[in-house]
N, C-alpha and C positions, 0 to 999 in steps of 0.2 A: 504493500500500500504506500502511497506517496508518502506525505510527514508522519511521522510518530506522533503518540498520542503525548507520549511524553514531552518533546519537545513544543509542541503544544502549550499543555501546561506552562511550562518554564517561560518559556516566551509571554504566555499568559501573566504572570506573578512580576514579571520584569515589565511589563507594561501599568500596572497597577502604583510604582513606586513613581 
């Protein structure tokens, strides 16, 4: 599958701050 879900998240949490 293209992006991980993980990477995902992380990128998610890093856009939050």
């Amino acid at each position: 599958m293209g992006i991980p879900l993980w990477k995902i998240a992380i990128t998610y949490l890093l856009n939050l701050k």
